[in-house]
C-alpha positions, 0 to 999 in steps of 0.5 A: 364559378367556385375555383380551389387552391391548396385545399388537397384534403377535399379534392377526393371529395370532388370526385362526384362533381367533377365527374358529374355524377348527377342524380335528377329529381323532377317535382311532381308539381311544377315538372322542373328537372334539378340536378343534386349531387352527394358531397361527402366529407368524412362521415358526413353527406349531403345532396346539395343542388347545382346550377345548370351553368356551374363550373369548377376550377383546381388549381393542385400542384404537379410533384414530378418523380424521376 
């Protein structure tokens, strides 16, 4: 479990996780299914692995308008 606060500057870097836009890969090998997701933060990306159980929490303050 990974939980976040006061870190605005990567919350749009979340956007894949927590839509869980997931590429699968299958290894030839052994048939295994993992699922990767792409981080992006600035110019750099990666595909990093996630854990079927994985659970993500954000804790990001409300700013009301009137």
């Amino acid at each position: 479990m990974c939980v976040l606060v006061d870190h605005d500057q990567i919350y749009e870097a979340l956007y894949d996780v927590l839509n869980q836009r997931y590429i699968t890969r299958t290894s030839a090998s052994t048939g295994k299914v993992k699922r990767m997701l792409r981080l992006a933060i600035g110019a750099r990306s990666q595909l990093c692995p996630v854990a079927p159980g994985f659970r993500i929490v954000v804790i990001a303050e409300v700013f009301y308008s009137r």
